[in-house]
C-alpha positions as CSV (number, residue, x, y, z in Angstrom):
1,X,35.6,257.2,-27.4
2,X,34.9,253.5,-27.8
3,X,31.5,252.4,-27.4
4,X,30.8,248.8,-25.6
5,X,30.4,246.1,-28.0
6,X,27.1,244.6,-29.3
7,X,26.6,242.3,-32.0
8,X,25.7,244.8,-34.4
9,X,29.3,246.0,-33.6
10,X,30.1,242.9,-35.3
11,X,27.7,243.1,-38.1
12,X,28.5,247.3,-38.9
13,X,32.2,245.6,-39.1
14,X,32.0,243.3,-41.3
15,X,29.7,245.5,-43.5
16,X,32.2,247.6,-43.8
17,X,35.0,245.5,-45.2
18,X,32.9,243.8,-47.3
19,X,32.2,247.0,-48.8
20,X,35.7,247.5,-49.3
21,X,36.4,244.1,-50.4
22,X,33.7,244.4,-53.3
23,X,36.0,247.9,-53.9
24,X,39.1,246.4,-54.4
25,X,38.0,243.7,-56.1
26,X,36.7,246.4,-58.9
27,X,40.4,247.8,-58.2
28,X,42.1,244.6,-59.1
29,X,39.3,243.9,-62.3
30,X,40.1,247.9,-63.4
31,X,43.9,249.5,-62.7
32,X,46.6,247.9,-64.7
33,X,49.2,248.3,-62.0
34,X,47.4,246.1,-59.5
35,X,47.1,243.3,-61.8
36,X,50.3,243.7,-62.6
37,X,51.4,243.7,-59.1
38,X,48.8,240.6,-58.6
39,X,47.9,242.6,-55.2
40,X,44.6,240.9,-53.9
41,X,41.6,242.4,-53.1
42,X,42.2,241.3,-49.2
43,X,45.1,243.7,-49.0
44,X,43.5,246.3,-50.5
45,X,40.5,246.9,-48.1
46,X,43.3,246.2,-45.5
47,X,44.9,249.5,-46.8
48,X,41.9,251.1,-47.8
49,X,40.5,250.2,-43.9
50,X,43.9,251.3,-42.4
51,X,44.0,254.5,-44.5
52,X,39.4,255.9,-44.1
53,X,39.2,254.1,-40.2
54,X,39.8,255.5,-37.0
55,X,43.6,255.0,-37.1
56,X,43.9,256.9,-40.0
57,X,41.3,259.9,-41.4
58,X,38.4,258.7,-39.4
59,X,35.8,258.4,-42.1
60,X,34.5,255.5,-41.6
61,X,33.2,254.0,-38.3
62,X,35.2,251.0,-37.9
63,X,35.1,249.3,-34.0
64,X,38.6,248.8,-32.0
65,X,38.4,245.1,-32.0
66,X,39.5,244.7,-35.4
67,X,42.7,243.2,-33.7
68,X,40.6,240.5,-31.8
69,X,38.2,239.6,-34.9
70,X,42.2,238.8,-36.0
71,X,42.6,236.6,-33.2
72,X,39.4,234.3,-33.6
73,X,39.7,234.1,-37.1
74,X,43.5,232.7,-36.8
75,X,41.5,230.1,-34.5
76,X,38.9,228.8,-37.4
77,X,42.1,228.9,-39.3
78,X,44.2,226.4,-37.7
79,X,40.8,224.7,-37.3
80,X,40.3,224.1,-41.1
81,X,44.4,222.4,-41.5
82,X,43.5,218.8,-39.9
83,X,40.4,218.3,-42.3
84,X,42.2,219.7,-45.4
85,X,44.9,217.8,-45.3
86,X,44.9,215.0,-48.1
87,X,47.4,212.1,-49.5
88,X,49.7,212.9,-52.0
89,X,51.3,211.2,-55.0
90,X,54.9,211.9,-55.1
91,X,58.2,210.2,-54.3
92,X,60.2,209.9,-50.9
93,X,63.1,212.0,-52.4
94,X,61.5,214.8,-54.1
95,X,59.6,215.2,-50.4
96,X,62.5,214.8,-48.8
97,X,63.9,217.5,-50.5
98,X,61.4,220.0,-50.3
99,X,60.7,219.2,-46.5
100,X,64.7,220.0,-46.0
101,X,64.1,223.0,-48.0
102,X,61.0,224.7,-46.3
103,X,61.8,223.6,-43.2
104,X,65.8,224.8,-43.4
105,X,64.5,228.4,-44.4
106,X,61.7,228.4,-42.2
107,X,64.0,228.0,-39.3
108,X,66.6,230.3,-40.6
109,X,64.3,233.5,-40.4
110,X,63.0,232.7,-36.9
111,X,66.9,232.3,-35.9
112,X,68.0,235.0,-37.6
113,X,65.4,237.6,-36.7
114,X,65.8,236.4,-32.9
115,X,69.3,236.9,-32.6
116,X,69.1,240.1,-34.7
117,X,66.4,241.5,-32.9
118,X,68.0,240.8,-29.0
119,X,72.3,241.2,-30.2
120,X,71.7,244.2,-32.3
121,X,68.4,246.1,-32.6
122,X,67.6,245.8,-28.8
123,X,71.0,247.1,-28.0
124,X,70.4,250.6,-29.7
125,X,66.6,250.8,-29.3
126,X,64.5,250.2,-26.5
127,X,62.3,247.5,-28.0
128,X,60.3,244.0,-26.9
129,X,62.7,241.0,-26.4
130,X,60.2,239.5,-28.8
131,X,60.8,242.2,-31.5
132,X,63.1,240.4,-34.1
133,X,60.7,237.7,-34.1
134,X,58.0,239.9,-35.9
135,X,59.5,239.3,-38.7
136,X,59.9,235.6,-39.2
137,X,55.9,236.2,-37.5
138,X,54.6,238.2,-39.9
139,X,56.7,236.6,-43.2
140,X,56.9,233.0,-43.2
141,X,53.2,232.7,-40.7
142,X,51.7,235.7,-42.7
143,X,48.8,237.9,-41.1
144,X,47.4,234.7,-39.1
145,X,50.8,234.0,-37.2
146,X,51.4,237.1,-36.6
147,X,47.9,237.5,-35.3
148,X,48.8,234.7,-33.4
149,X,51.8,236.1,-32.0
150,X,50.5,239.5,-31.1
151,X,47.5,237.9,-29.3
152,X,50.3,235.9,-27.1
153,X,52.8,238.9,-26.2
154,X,49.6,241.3,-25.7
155,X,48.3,238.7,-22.9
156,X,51.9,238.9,-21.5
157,X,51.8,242.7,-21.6
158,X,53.4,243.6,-24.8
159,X,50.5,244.5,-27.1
160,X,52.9,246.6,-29.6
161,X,53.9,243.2,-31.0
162,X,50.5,242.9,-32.6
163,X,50.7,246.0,-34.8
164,X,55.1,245.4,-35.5
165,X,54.1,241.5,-36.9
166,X,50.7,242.7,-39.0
167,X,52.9,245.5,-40.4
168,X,55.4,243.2,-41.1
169,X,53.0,240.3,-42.6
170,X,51.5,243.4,-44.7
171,X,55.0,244.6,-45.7
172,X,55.9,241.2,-46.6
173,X,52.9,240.4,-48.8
174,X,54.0,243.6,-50.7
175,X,57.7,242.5,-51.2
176,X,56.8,239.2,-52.0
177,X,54.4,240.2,-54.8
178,X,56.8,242.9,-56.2
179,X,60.1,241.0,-55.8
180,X,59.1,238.0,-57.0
181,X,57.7,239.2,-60.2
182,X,61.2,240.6,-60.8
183,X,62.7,236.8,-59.7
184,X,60.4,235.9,-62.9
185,X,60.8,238.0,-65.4
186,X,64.5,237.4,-64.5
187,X,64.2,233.6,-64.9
188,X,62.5,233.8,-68.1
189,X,65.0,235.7,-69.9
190,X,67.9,233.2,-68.2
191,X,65.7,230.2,-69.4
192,X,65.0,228.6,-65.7
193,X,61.9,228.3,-66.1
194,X,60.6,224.8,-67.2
195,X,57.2,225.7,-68.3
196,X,56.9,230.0,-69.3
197,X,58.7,231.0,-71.8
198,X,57.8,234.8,-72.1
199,X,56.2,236.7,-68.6
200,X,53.9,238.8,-71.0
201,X,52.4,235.7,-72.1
202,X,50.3,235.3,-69.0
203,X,46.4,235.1,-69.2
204,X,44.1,237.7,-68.9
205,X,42.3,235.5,-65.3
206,X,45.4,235.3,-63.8
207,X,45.8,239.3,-63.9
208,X,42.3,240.3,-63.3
209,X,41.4,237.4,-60.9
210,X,38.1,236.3,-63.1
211,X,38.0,233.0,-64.4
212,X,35.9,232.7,-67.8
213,X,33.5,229.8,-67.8
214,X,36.0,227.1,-69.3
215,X,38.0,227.7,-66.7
216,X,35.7,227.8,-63.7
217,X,35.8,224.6,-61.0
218,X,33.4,223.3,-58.5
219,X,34.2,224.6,-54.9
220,X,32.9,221.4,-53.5
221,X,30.9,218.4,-53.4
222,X,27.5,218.2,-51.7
223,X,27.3,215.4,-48.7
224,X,23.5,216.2,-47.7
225,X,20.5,217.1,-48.8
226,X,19.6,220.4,-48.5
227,X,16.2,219.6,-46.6
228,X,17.9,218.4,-43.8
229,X,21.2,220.3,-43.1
230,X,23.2,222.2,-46.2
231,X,26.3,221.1,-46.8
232,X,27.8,224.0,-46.2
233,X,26.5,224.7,-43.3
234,X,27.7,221.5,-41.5
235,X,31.7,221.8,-43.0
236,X,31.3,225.5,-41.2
237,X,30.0,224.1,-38.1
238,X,32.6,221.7,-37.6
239,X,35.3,224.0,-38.4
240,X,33.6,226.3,-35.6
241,X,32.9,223.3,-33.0
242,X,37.2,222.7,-33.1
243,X,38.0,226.5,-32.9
244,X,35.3,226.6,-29.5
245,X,36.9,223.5,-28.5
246,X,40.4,224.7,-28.7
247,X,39.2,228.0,-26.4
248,X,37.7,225.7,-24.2
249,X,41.1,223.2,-23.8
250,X,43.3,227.1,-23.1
251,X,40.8,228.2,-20.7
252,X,40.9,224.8,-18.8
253,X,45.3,224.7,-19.0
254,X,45.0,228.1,-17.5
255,X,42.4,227.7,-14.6
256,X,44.4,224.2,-13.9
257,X,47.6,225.9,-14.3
258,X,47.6,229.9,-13.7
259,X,50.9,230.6,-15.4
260,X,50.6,229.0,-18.7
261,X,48.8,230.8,-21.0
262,X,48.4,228.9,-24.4
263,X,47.1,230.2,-28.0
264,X,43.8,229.4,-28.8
265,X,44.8,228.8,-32.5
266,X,47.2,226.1,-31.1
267,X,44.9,224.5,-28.8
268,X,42.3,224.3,-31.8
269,X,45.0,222.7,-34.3
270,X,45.1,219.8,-31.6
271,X,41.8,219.4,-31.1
272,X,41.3,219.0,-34.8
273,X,43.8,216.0,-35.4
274,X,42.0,214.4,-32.2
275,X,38.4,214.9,-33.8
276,X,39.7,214.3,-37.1
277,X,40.7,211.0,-36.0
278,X,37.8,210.0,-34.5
279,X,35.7,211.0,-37.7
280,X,37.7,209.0,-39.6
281,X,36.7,206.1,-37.7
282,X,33.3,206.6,-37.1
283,X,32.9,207.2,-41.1
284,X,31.6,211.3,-40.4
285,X,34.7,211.8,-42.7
286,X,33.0,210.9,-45.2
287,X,31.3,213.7,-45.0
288,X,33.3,216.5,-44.6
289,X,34.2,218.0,-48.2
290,X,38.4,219.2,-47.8
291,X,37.4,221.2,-50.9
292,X,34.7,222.9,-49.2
293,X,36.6,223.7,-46.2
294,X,39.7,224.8,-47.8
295,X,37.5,227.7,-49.1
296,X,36.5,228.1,-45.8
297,X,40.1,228.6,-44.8
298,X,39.9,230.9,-47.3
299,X,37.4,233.4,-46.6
300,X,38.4,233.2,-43.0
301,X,42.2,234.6,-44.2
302,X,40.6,236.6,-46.5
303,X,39.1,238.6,-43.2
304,X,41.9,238.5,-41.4
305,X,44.3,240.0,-43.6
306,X,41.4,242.7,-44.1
307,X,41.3,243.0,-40.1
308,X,44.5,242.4,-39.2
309,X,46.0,245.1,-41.3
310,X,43.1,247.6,-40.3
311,X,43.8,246.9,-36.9
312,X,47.6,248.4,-37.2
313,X,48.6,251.2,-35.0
314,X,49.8,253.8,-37.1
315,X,51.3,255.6,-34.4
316,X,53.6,252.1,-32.8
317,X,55.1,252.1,-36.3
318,X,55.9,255.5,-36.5
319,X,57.5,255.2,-33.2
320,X,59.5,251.9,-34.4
321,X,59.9,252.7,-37.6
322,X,63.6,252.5,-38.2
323,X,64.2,249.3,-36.1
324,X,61.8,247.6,-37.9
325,X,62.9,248.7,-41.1
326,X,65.9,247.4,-40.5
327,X,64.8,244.0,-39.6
328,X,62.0,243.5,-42.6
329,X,65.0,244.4,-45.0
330,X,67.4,242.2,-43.7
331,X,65.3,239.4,-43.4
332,X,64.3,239.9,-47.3
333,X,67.9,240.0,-48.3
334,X,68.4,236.9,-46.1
335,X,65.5,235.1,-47.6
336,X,66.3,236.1,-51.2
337,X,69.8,234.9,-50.4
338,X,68.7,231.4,-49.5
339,X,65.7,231.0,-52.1
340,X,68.5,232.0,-54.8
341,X,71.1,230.1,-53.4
342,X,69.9,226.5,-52.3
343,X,66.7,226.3,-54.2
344,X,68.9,225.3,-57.3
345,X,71.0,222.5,-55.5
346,X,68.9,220.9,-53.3
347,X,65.7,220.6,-55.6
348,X,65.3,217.5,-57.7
349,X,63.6,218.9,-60.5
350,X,61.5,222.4,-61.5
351,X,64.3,224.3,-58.9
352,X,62.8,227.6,-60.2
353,X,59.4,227.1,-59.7
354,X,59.7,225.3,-56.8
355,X,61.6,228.6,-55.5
356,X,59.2,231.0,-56.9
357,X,56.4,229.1,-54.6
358,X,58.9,229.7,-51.4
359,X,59.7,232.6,-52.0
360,X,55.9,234.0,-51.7
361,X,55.5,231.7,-49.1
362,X,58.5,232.7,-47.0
363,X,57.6,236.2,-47.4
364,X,54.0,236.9,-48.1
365,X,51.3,234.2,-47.3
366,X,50.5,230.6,-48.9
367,X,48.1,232.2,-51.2
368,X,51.0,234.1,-52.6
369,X,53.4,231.6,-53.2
370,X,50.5,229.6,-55.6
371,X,49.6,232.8,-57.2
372,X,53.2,233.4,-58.1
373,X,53.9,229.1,-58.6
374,X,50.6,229.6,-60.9
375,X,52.4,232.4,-63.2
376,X,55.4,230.0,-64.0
377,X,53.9,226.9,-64.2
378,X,50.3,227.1,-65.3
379,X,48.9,224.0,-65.2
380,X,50.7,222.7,-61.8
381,X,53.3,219.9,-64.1
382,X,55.8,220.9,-61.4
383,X,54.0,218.7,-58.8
384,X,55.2,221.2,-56.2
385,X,51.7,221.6,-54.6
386,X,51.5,218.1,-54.2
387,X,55.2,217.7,-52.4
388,X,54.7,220.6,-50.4
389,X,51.1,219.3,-49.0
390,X,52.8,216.3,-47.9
391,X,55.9,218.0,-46.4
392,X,53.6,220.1,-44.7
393,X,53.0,217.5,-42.2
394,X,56.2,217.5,-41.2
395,X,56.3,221.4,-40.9
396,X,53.4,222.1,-39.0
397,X,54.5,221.0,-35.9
398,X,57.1,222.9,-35.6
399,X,55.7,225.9,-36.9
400,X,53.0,225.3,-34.3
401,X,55.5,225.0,-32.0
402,X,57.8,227.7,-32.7
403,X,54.5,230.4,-32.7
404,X,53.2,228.7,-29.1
405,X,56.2,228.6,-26.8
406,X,58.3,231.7,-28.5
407,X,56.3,234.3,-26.8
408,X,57.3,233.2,-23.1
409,X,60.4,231.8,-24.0
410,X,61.6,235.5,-25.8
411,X,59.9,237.2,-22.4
412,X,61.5,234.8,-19.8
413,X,65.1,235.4,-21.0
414,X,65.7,232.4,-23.4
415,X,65.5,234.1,-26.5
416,X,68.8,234.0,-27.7
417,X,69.0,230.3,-26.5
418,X,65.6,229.7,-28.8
419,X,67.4,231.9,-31.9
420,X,70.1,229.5,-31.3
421,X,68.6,226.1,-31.6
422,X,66.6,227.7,-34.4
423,X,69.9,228.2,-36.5
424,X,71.3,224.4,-35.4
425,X,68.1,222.9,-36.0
426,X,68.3,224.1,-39.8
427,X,71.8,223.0,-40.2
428,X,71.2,219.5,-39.2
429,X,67.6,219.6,-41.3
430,X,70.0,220.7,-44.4
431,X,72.8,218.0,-43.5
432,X,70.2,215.2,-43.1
433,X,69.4,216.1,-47.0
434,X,72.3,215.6,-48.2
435,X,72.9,212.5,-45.8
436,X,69.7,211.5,-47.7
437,X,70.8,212.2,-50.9
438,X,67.3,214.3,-51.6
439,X,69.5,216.9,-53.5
440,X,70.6,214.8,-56.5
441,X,68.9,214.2,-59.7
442,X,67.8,210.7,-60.9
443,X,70.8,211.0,-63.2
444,X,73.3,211.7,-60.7
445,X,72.1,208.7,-58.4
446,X,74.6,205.3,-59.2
447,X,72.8,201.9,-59.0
């Protein structure tokens, strides 16, 4: 029986993981297989949490609110984007083309899995309107979407969503790790790749995860002195003053208006830009490190991968188990299909690696994608980092969008209208490329 929370609740939880982090990190330093399979320590006290906790053999004393540790920390999260964001060198095409890209594929799993989930799935199994979009949830958003997600249909009285999109963001991190080492190995021997020319050739740090001292960076820069506030401590607190302001703005939309209930993570992205702005004016930007708060973002996903997947409901899968198979296969085959497909004739240069990084992305999480774009191109010469950050801008919206008003809209009968204009809105992102000309090479272009 579940005992009433405390704060030592909290503190017994956190113990816990960390325990389990420090153990798969010793897995990931140790067993050949896990390097091989780059699977990160976050994943592996998710399993290892999942497996020992009270939803599987009950050894260790784990809380229920694993799932809503999920749900704050996808808040802090979305906090950390507006003050990470910086400006970019790169040029309008290559951008271009890599905004049509993302944005094109992003769009085509949320269509696809919509449509799939409500024409077909929903028509033989008695699931959640919302069910196909677990999968574009839990792949392209990763653990903190689909925390995101679940939070949203649970509040609308479908909590099973929560456990389908972690187990699909779980599933998807495994596929995008195991499949996309096969993508490589197969572009190295087919010569794609610009700047690996044999997959055994990788370094020892990018297997094991520890960085020898030549290699090691700075995770920040210090804006104060330490006898007045650390520096640390005041990139944390901001992060933390947006996520309580963006719980503040959805308890105030829904005491002014009862029947709109809107994600905490969202309301905490806006109220980032807005503060964001004003510290850029007032100069406190100054002193906010990106750097510092990136790692922030970090340790925050880190947690919530560890939570979210220890907060899956063994049983709910079990009971869904061959729908959902279905629908994480299909929207692999459907993602591998477009990453191999348009990658090559839509990208301006470094198509494979460029591809590689999408592929993790579209699949497992962000971290992924530059963990597998690190195995092909080293030393970042692809400039895929930097196009990406800036077509990112452009992309957030509508991711922020799709996550906020999918819920209501899939529950409220409009889901296959949504699917639809999902699937159009990525055909005209693809044909305003190609208006653009942001698929041709330099070479191709006529003065």
């Amino acid at each position: 029986m579940e005992t009433a929370f405390t704060p030592w609740t909290l503190f017994v939880d956190i113990g816990i993981i960390s325990i389990l982090f420090l153990v798969g990190k010793l897995m990931r330093v140790k067993i050949k297989i896990i390097q091989k399979l780059f699977i990160p320590p976050s994943l592996l006290a998710g399993f290892m949490a999942l497996g020992f906790g009270p939803q599987g053999l009950g050894w260790l004393p784990l809380s229920g609110y694993t799932g809503t540790y999920a749900g704050i920390l996808i808040a802090f999260i979305f906090g950390c984007l507006p003050l990470t964001s910086r400006k970019s060198k790169g040029d309008n095409a290559n951008i271009g083309s890599m905004w049509a890209y993302s944005q094109c594929g992003m769009l085509l799993q949320w269509g696809v899995g919509g449509l799939l989930g409500l024409l077909i799935l929903g028509n033989i199994w008695d699931v959640s309107p919302g069910f196909g979009i677990t999968m574009p949830a839990g792949y392209c958003g990763g653990h903190g979407t689909a925390a995101a997600i679940g939070q949203a249909f649970g509040q609308l009285g479908h909590p099973e969503i929560l456990t389908l999109a972690m187990t699909a963001a779980t599933f998807g991190i495994v596929a995008s790790v195991i499949i996309g080492l096969i993508i490589v190995k197969w572009g190295t021997r087919k010569g794609h790749t610009s700047f690996l020319n044999n997959y055994e050739d990788l370094p020892s740090e990018l297997r094991t995860g520890l960085l020898p001292h030549d290699r090691r960076e700075s995770m920040g820069t210090s804006t104060f002195s330490s006898i007045s506030i650390d520096s640390l401590t005041f990139n944390f607190v901001i992060v933390a003053v947006i996520a309580l302001g963006g719980y503040g703005v959805s308890r105030l939309v829904t005491i002014w208006l009862p029947g709109l209930e809107l994600p905490v993570f969202s309301c905490a992205f806006v109220v980032g830009i807005l503060l964001n702005k004003i510290f850029s004016r007032t100069g406190v930007r100054d002193y906010i490190c990106p750097q510092t708060v990136s790692h922030l973002s970090g340790s925050f996903t880190d947690f919530l991968v560890a939570f979210g997947i220890a907060s899956i409901k063994l049983s709910v899968v079990v009971e869904y188990i061959v729908p959902l198979l279905i629908l994480l296969v299909s929207g692999l085959l459907v993602t591998f299909i477009y990453v191999m497909v348009v990658a090559r004739r839509i990208m301006r240069s470094h198509w494979f690696e460029k591809a590689i990084f999408t592929w993790g992305w579209y699949t497992g999480t962000m971290a992924m994608g530059i963990a597998l774009l690190r195995v092909v191109d080293p030393s970042m010469k692809s400039r895929c980092l930097d196009n990406y950050a800036l077509a990112y801008l452009f992309i957030a919206p509508v991711e922020i969008a799709l996550v906020t008003f999918a819920p209501s809209l899939f529950l409220d009968g409009y889901g296959i209208i949504f699917s639809a204009v999902c699937l159009f809105a990525a055909l005209g992102v693809m044909l305003t490329a190609y208006m653009k000309k942001w698929h041709l090479n330099q070479s191709d272009i006529i003065p």
